[in-house]
N, C-alpha and C positions, 0 to 999 in steps of 0.2 A: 504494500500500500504506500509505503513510504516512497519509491520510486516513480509509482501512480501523481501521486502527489505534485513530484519535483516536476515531472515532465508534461503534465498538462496545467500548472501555474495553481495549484491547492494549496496555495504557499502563505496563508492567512492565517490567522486565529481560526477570524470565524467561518474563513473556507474550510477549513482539514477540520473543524469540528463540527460544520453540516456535512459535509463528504462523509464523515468516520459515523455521524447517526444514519444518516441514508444507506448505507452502505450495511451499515448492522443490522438495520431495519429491513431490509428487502434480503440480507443471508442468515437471518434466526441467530445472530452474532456470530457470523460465521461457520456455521452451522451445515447450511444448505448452499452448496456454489452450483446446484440444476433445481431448476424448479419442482417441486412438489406436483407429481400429475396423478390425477384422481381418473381421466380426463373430470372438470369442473364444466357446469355449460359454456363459462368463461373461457376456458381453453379449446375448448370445443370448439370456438368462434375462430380460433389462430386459423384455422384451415381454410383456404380460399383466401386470406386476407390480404389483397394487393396491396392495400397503403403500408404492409409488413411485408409484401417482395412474396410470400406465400402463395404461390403461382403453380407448386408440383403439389400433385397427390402425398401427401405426407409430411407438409414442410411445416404444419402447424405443430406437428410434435417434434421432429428432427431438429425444429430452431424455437422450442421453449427455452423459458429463461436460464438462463447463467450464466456463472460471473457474481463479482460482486451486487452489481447491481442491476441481476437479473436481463442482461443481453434478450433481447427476443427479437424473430423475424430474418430471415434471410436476408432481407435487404441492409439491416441493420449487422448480420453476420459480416457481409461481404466487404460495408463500409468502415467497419474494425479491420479485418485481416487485408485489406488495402495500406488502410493509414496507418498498420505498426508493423504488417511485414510484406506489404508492396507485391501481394501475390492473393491468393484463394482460400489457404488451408482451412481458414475456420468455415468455409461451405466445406469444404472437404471435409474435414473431421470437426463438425460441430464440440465435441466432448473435450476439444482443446481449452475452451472459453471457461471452462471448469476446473482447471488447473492452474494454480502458478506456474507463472505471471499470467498469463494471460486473464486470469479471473481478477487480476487486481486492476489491471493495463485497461480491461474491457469497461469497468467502471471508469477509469480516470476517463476513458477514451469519451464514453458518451457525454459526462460530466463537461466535458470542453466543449464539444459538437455543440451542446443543449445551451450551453452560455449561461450554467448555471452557476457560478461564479459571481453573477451580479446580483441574484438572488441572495448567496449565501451573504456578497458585502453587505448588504439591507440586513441580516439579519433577518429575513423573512422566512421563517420554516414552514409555513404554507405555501409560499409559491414554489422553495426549495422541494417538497415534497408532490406539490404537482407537476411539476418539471421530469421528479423522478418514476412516481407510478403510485400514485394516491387511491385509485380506486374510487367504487362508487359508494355514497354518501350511508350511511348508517339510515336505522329506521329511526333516530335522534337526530337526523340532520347533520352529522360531522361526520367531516372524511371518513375511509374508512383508512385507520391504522395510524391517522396524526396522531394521538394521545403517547402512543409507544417508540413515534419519530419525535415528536418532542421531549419525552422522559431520557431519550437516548442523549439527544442534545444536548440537554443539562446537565448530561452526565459526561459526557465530553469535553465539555468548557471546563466542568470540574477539572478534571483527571489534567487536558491542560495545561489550568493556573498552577496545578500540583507540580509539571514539570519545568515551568515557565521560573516557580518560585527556587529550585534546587540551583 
């Protein structure tokens, strides 16, 4: 992550500490670098989805999320494995993006493409989180999953000023 970081400009407070909650938050703290597939109806949709490059029979599953912050879609595959190794591999072997580096790389990667960086300077973990994959809204009306990307945040700025202060 720490490399993820340097090379796509996470070079903030409070950049690397929206990066490091988002990031926890969409891999169960590191937990999960492939998505969780049940198939959900949710995922069930990846299939056919052109505005995710999902154009083959199959590509809704073959390009589920992973990575740190859950990579998804072919199109999105192809545009990581261009911009850090100027060739195909991650259509080729999707289960790369699931690995270090590449699972750190694939976050930083999107993280810059998205310009979520200006987000993170505002200090805005709401648009930080929509930017990254917020989901649909609760039967309470809040995102679903802000409450556990915000608790994370907090706990990041902690840990942080903890290192900030040695």
């Amino acid at each position: 992550l720490e490399q993820a970081c340097i090379r796509f400009g996470i070079n903030t407070e409070l950049r690397v500490c929206h990066f490091l909650a988002q990031v926890a938050h969409e891999s169960g703290t590191g937990r999960w670098l492939t998505e969780l597939w049940g198939p959900t109806p949710a995922q069930r949709r990846y299939e056919g989805r052109e505005d995710l490059g999902n154009t083959q029979p199959g590509d809704g599953f073959r390009f589920r999320g992973r990575g740190g912050i859950q990579l998804t879609g072919r199109d999105n595959y192809e545009s990581f494995s261009q911009a850090i190794h100027g060739d195909d591999r991650a259509v080729r072997d999707p289960d790369m993006v699931a690995r270090l580096p590449d699972a750190a790389l694939a976050a930083g990667f999107f993280w810059h493409r998205d310009g979520i960086n200006a987000s993170a300077d505002r200090d805005d973990v709401l648009a930080v989180s929509r930017a990254v994959n917020l989901g649909s809204p609760t039967s309470r009306g809040m995102p679903n999953g802000l409450d556990d990307r915000k608790a994370k945040l907090k706990l990041a700025k902690a840990q942080y000023a903890k290192l900030v202060a040695r």
